[in-house]
Phi, psi and omega in degrees: 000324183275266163028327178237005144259029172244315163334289162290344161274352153261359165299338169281314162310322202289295183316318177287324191292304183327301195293331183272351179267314143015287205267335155335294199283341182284336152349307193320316180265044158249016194293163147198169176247118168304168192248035151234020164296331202283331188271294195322260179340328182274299187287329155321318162265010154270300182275019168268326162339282187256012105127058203215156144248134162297123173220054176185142201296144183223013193248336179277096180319325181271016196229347210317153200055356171261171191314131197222094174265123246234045185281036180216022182308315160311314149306329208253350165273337174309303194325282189313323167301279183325315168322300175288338162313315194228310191101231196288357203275350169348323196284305150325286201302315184287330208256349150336272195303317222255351156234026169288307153322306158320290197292305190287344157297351204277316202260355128324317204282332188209066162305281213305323149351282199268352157292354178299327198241041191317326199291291173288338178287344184273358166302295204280336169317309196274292197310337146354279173316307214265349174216050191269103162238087165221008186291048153196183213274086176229116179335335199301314153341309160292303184244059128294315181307301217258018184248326180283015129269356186251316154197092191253307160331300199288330177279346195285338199263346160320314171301312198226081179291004163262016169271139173290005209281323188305345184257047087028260172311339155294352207272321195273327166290348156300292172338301213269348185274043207203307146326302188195084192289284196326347168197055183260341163316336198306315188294335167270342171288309170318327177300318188293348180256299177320308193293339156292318171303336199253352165326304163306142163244034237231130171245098189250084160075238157294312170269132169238162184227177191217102177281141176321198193234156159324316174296267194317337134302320161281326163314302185303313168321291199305304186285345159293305174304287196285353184275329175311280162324322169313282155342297168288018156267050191192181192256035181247349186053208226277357179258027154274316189299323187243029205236351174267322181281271184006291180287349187269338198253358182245122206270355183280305196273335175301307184266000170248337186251130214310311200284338194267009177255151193327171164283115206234144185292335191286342194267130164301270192331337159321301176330331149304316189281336169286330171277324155294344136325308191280337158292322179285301170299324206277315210260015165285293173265343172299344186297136178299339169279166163305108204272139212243121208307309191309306180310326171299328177287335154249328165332301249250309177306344186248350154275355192272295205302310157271358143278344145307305192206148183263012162295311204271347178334301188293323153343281175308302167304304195305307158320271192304014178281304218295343188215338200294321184307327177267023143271338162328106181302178189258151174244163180260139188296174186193126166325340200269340172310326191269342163307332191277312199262349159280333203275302170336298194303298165323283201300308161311319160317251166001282151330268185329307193300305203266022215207348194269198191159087179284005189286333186284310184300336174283340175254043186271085174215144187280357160222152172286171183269005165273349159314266167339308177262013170278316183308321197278302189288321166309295172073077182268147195261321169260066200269122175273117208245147154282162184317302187290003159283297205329318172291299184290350150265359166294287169339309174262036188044068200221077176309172197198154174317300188191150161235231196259340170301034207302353139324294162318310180254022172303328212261293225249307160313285184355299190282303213281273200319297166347288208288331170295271155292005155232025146050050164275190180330317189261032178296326192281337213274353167265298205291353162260320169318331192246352165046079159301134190246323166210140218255128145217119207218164208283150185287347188255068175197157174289327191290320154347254177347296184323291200293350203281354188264318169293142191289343186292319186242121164302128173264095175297340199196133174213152131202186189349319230244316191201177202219153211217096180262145177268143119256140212262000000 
């Protein structure tokens, strides 16, 4: 009998690994390539070029040169490198691979878990899907990885205190502040929420908490501290260490750019990230165990992070991958579960083959190419761009106002570009500060409409997409 249940649980293994490479190529077709991939890229290829890291702006005219921290520097010669590697297909190869990784660490990392349940792990599987946002050539990809490794560390050593596995984690926080500067903070604030978590002994009603050991306290200390140091390992030094509360704290950038804004009830697409928050909570308290302080305690913080901002929703999954399963009652294994996930497998696979198109993810661009080259022949020295341009004239070597980089110009640009485009009071008194020599703006805006009326600007270029003003 165990012999043909040990049988049957790597036939599972085997079948489920299959259904997650399966639903990986079905993803695919959702790649596109964002548009700030194109400044990424552009920068990837200035520092392989030129044998440099950036730390100073080289794509803008109104910022040139001035300080720039480039906390994605690291991403951004990978990028590039897969480029010179693969050609176009780069794009494809990184966001595969880097979630292909993703899904089989998450179900490697606690197989037995989700085998206990299949209904639900192909369940918890599908919300993957429904609240994933890294399908483009965007860093955020890596730390997704390295945060479903990060804790996946903290929790394994809460659990197992003679495991070494937690000194790790500095390592993964070098990686990542060199990666993904910008939420290179994590690994050490989770220590700091365990260690808060394992301070308590307590059995109350539903929750119980359980305390650490003295050793595991001074290990989480010790690895907040080397995890600290880590951070300050790059070549922005010790102004990496502030640059995530920094950007969480500029309230300019907080209330104009799509990924920082809240989760809002008033929005449908939204609606998802709330029914899987009440699922997660749900199957939590219905469970015949006991809710263990620590799970609560990351419940509650990566739903506060995600109902802040719907940049963290994938966040929020990857934590709660990490425990929701031992609230899952157990199911008995059965033969017909690996017929159910190759069939699953099979259909995705289909789906995929008969359905992808990698030419729609390469032809995603925000100006046509007669744009670009009206642009190209004019060689404008002040060109006022909309924001959702910028990364594709950086791309076409086109210095620009501003782009996807909004970090940079928060101090300085930021506010006159709002203000600019939405073509408010103090629009003429910027339009004399920066003496624009040429406009290029969406056909559907007031400033459109403005310059289309004033004697001061020629309409040089127009189609479906944007309209190309002189001053004359």
């Amino acid at each position: 009998m165990k012999i043909k249940q040990f049988i049957l649980k790597h036939k599972l293994i085997f079948s489920f690994s299959i259904f997650l490479f399966c639903f990986g190529l079905f993803l695919m077709l959702f790649l596109r390539m964002d548009i700030d991939y194109f400044w990424h890229f552009k920068a990837g290829e200035y520092m392989v070029r030129h044998s440099t890291i950036l730390t100073h702006d080289v794509f803008s005219w109104s910022l040139f040169s001035y300080p720039w921290i480039s906390h994605e520097w690291l991403f951004e010669i990978i990028l590039y490198s897969l480029y010179l590697v693969f050609g176009k297909y780069h794009l494809f190869i990184y966001v595969f691979f880097i979630t292909l990784g993703l899904l089989f660490f998450l179900f490697l990392s606690q197989k037995k878990e989700y085998l206990k349940n299949l209904p639900f792990a192909l369940l918890w599987t599908v919300f993957f899907a429904l609240v994933f946002t890294g399908l483009s050539g965007r860093p955020q990809l890596f730390s997704f990885l390295l945060l479903a490794v990060s804790v996946y560390l903290i929790f394994y050593y809460f659990y197992h205190p003679n495991s070494k596995r937690i000194y790790f984690l500095p390592i993964i926080s070098l990686i990542w502040a060199n990666i993904h500067g910008g939420s290179s903070n994590l690994p050490y604030l989770l220590c700091i929420l365990v260690l808060f978590c394992g301070l308590f002994q307590f059995s109350f009603s539903k929750i119980e908490a359980e305390r650490i050991s003295k050793k595991q306290i001074f290990t989480y200390l010790l690895v907040v501290f080397l995890c600290i140091i880590a951070v300050v390992i790059n070549p922005h030094g010790i102004q990496m260490l502030f640059y995530p509360y920094q950007n969480m704290a500029d309230s300019l950038m907080l209330s104009t750019i799509a990924e920082w804004q809240p989760s809002n009830l008033n929005s449908i697409s939204h609606y998802v990230y709330f029914v899987f928050a009440f699922i997660t909570l749900l199957v939590m308290i219905v469970s015949k165990k006991k809710i263990r302080l620590i799970d609560a305690i990351f419940y509650l913080f990566f739903l506060y992070l995600g109902l802040k901002s719907i940049r963290f929703w994938f966040f929020s999954y990857i934590v709660w991958t990490m425990f929701i399963f031992y609230y899952v009652p157990r199911r008995k294994l059965d033969s017909y579960s690996c017929f159910l996930l190759l069939s699953f497998s099979c259909l995705l696979l289909i789906i995929f083959a008969s359905s992808f198109s990698y030419s729609k993810v390469l032809s995603t661009k925000s100006l046509s190419d007669d744009a670009i080259s009206m642009l190209k022949e004019e060689k404008p020295k002040k060109l006022f761009n909309y924001y959702d341009y910028g990364a594709y004239l950086i791309y076409q070597d086109i210095p620009v106002f501003i782009d996807g980089r909004a970090d940079l110009y928060s101090k300085y640009t930021y506010q006159d570009y709002q203000d600019i485009s939405r073509f408010s009071y103090r629009f003429p008194e910027l339009i004399d500060k920066y003496q624009f020599d040429y406009f290029i703006v969406p056909r559907k805006s007031g400033i459109a409409s403005f310059l289309l009326i004033d004697d001061q600007y020629k309409l040089i270029y127009k189609d479906k997409e944007c309209f190309i003003f002189k001053t004359k």
